[in-house]
TORMI-960329 format. One line per 2 residues: number of its first residue (from 1); their letters; for each residue x, y, z of C-alpha. Coordinates in steps of 0.5 Angstrom, whole numbers, plus 500, padded with zeros to 3 digits. Example, Ala and Ser with C-alpha at 12.3 -4.5 7.8 and 13.67 -1.06 7.14 Angstrom:
1) AS) 525,491,516 ~ 527,498,514 $
***
This chain:
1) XX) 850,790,532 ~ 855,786,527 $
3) XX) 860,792,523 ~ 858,790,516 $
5) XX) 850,792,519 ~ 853,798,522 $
7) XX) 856,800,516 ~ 850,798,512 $
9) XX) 846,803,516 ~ 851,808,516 $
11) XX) 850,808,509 ~ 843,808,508 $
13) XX) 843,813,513 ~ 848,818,509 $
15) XX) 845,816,502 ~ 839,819,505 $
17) XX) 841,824,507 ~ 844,826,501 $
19) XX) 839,825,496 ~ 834,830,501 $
21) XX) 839,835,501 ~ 840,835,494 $
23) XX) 832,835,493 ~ 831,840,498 $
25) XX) 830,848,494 ~ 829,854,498 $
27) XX) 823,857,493 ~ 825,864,497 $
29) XX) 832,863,494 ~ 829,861,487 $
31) XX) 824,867,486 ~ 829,872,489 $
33) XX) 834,869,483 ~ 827,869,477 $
35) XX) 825,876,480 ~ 833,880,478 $
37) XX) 833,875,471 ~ 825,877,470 $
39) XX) 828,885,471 ~ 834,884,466 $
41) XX) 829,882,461 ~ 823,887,461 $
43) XX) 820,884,466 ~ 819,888,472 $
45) XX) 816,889,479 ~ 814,881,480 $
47) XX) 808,881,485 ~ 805,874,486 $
49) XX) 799,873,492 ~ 804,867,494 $
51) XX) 809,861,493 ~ 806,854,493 $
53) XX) 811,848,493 ~ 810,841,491 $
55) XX) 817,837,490 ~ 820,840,484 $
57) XX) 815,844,481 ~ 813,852,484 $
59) XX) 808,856,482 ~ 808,863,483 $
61) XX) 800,864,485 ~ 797,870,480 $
63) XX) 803,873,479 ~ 804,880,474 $
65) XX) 810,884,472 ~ 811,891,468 $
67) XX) 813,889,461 ~ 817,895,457 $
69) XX) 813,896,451 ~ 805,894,455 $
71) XX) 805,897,461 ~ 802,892,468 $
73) XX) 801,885,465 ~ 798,880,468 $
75) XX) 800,873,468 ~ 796,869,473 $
77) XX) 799,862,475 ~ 806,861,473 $
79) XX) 809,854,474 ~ 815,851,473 $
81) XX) 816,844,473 ~ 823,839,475 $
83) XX) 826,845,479 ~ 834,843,481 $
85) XX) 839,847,484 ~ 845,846,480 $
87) XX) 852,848,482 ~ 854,854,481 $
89) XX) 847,856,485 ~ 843,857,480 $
91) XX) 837,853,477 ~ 835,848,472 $
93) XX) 828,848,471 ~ 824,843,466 $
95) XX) 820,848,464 ~ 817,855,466 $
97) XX) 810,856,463 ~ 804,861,462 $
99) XX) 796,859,461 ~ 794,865,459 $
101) XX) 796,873,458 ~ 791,877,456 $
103) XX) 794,885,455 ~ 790,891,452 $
105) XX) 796,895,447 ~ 793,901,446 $
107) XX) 787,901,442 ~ 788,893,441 $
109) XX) 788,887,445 ~ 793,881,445 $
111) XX) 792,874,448 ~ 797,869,449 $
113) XX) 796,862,450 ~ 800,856,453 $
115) XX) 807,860,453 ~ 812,855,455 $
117) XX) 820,856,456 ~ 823,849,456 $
119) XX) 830,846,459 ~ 831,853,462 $
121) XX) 837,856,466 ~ 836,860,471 $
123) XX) 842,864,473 ~ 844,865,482 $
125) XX) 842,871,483 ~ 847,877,483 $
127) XX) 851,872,479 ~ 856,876,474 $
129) XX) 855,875,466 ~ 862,870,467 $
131) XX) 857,866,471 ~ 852,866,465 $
133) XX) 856,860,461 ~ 850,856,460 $
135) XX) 844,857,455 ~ 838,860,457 $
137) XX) 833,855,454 ~ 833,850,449 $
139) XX) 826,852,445 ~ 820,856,446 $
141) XX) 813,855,445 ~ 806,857,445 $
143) XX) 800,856,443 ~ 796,861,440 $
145) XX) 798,869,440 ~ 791,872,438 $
147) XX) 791,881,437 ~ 785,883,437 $
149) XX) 781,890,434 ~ 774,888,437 $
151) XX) 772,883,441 ~ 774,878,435 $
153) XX) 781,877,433 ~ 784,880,427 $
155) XX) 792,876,426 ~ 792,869,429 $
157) XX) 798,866,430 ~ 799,858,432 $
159) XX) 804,852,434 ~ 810,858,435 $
161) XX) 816,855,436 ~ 823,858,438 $
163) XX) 830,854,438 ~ 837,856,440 $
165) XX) 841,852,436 ~ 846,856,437 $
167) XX) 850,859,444 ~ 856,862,446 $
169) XX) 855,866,453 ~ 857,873,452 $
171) XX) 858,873,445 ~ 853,869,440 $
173) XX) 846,867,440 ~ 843,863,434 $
175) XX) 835,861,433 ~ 830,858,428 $
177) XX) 822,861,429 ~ 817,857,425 $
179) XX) 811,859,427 ~ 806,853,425 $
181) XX) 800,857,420 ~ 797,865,422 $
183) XX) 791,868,419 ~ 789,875,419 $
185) XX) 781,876,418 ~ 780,883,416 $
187) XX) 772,882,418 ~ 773,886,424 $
189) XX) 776,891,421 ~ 772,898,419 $
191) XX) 767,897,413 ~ 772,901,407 $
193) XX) 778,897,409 ~ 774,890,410 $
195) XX) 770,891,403 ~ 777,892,400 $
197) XX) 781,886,402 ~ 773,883,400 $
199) XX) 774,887,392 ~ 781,882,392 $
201) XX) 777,876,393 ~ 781,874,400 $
203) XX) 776,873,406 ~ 781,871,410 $
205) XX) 789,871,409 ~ 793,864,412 $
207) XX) 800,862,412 ~ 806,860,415 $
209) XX) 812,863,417 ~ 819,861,418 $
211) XX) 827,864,420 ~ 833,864,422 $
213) XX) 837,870,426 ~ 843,870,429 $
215) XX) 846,876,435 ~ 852,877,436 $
217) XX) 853,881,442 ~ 860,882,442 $
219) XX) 860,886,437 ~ 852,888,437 $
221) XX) 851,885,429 ~ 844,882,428 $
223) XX) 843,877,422 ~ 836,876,419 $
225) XX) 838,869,414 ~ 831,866,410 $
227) XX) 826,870,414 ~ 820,867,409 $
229) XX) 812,870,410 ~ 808,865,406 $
231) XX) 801,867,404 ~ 797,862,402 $
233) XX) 794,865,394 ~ 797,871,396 $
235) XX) 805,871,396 ~ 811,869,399 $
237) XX) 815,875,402 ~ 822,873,404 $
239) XX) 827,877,408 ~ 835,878,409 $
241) XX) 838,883,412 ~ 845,885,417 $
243) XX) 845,890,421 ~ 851,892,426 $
245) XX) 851,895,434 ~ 846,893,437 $
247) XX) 850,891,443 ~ 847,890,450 $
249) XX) 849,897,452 ~ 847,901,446 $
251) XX) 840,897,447 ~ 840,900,454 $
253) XX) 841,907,452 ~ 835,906,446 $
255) XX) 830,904,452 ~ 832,909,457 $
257) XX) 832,915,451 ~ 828,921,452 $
259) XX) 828,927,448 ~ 835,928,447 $
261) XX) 837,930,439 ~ 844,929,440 $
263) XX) 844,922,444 ~ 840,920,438 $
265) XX) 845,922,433 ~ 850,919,438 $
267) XX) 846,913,437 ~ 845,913,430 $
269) XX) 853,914,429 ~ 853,908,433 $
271) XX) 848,903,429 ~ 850,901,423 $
273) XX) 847,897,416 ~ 851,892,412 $
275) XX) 846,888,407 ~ 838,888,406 $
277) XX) 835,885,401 ~ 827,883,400 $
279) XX) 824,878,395 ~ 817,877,393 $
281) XX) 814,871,390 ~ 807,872,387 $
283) XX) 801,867,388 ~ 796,872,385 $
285) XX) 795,878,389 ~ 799,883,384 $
287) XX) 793,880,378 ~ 788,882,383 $
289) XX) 790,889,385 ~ 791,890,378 $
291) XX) 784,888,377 ~ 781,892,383 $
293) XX) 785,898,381 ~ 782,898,373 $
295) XX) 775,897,376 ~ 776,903,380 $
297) XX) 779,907,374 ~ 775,904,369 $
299) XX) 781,902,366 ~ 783,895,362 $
301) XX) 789,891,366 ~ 794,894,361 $
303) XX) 791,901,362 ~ 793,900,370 $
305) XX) 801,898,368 ~ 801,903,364 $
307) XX) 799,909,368 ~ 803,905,374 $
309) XX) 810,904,369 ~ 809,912,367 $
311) XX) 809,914,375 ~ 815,909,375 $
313) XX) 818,913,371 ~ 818,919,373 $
315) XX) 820,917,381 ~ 827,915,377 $
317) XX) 827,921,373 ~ 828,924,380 $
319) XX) 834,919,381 ~ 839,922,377 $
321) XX) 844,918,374 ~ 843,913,380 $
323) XX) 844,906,377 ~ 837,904,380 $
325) XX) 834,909,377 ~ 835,906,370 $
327) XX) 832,900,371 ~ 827,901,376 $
329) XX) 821,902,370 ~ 823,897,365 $
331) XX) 824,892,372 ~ 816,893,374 $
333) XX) 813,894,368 ~ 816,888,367 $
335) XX) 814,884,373 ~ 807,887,372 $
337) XX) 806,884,366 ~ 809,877,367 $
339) XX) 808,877,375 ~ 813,871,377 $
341) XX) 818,875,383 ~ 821,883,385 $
343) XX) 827,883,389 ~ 830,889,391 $
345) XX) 837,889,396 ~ 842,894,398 $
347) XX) 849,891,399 ~ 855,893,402 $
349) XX) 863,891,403 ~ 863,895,410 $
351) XX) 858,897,415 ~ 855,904,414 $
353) XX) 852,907,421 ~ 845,910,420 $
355) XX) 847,917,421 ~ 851,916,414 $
357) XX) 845,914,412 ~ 840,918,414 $
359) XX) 846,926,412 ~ 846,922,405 $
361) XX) 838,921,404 ~ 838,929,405 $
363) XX) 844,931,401 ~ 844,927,394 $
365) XX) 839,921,394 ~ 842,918,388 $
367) XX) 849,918,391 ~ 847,915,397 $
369) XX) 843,909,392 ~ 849,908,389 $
371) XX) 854,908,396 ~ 848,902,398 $
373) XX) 849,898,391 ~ 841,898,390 $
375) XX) 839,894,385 ~ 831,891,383 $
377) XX) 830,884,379 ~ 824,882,376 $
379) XX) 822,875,374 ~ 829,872,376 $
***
């Protein structure tokens, strides 16, 4: 055999091998590194009756885990699509997904439809957080998330979509959610609560909702910036708010809490508040209870704001001299009136810790509304 043939077979031979090397994945190895991921996020006790394997993709055959907040929950098959093996010893996986959840939470039932966690990154097992420098995923999708009462649904929530856009390991995690239309159906509900949303014409309730949120997990401050709930013929509720301390260990420490007072003071010196501030725009829901409200009373539309602006005012008697106070009547007398928007915000130069907050609603109210710079803005 000439050189050149010699030399071309050896390196076919090398090519191959090296390309099967490279596909090979040890599925044992793979589930111990999920199984210890699975258990930092909430989910632990992974069972599956078995491993199946078919070139890149693994599923883990009727699978369940232990979530924190619902007990045993059953996941059936769990796929993952275009494992590969990366360098540091972890695993980039093209998608891990979920057909169907189905758990009962109390005297509710939630059902989740079509979960999938694209462009994951599985961490090697017992890697260290400096080992942690890639994304976790790149978006989050489901179908459908029902909850249930009866055996019919009361929110339906469709197309959920989660983005990071933005990633620093250890430090910053910034993500978009959309949440493509929900709709909550007050017919199962008991007669006098359905008949109630039927009096203010609403059959059903649809819409859509959006929002950005922000984590910095260094310093534990969480930033929720336009988180909107648009409600069709209803109103539109958007939400913007800064709260500070929420790192990985204080959050531990709230999830392993038990009936300790002191703990939960410790915590709540911990925990701190900075701005918050909630809008809403109305699209006829407050005409609506204004008109239940007077058929139930025997009252005129304007009887109704009277009563409610009375009642108002004597809440801010209550108040003292807090700035809110002086314009907490005229503000909702106003928006009752002309119902166009109502936004009330507390805003801070410097974060407060909870524990302050909570030793001032006791002592003096009004003080404390006033530390919060709270303000209340009709129509504007």
């Amino acid at each position: 055999m000439k050189p050149f043939f010699k030399t071309a077979l050896f390196g076919t031979a090398l090519l191959l091998f090296s390309t099967s090397v490279t596909r090979a994945l040890d599925k044992d190895a793979f589930v111990a590194s999920f199984e210890q991921y699975a258990a930092e996020n909430g989910l632990s006790n992974l069972q599956y009756e078995k491993i199946d394997m078919d070139g890149s993709t693994i599923i883990l055959r009727n699978a369940q885990v232990n979530y924190d907040f619902a007990g045993k929950l059953p996941l059936g098959d769990m796929v993952f699509n275009k494992v590969e093996e990366t360098k540091d010893g972890g695993y980039a996986i093209g998608a891990w997904q979920i057909g169907r959840i189905e758990t009962d939470l109390n005297a509710s039932k939630l059902e989740i439809k079509n979960l999938s966690v694209n462009n994951m990154y599985l961490p090697a097992k017992d890697s260290g957080d400096s080992d942690r420098e890639r994304a976790p995923y790149t978006t989050q999708t489901v179908e459908q998330i029902r909850i249930y009462g009866t055996d019919q649904a009361t929110f339906t929530f469709a197309d959920i979509d989660t983005r990071l856009l933005n990633f620093k390991a250890n430090e910053l995690t910034e993500g978009e959610i959309k949440i493509g239309s929900f709709e909550f159906d007050p017919s199962p509900m008991p007669v006098a609560r359905r008949q109630h949303f039927n009096d203010l014409g609403y059959d059903k309730i649809t819409g859509t909702i959006t929002g950005l949120v922000n984590n910095n997990v260094k310093t534990g401050d969480i930033t929720v910036s336009d988180f909107v709930i648009s409600a069709r013929d209803t109103g539109t509720l958007t939400l913007n708010m800064k709260l500070g301390g929420f790192t990985r260990a204080t959050i531990e420490k709230i999830n392993n809490l038990e009936e300790n007072n002191n703990a939960a003071l410790a915590l709540m010196q911990q925990l701190n508040f900075t701005n918050y501030s909630l809008r809403f725009e109305d699209h006829s829901l407050t005409n609506r209870v204004l008109d239940q409200a007077g058929k139930q009373q025997g009252l005129s539309r304007e009887g109704v704001i009277t009563g409610a602006t009375q009642a108002v005012t004597q809440i801010a008697s209550n108040l003292g001299e807090a700035k809110i106070g002086k314009k907490l009547a005229p503000e909702i007398s106003a928006f009752l009136k002309n119902p166009k928007s109502l936004q009330i915000s507390f805003s801070l130069s410097q974060p407060m810790p909870f524990l302050a907050i909570m030793m001032g609603a006791a002592a003096s109210p009004a003080d404390l509304l006033d530390q919060l710079n709270a303000d209340i803005i009709a129509n504007k």
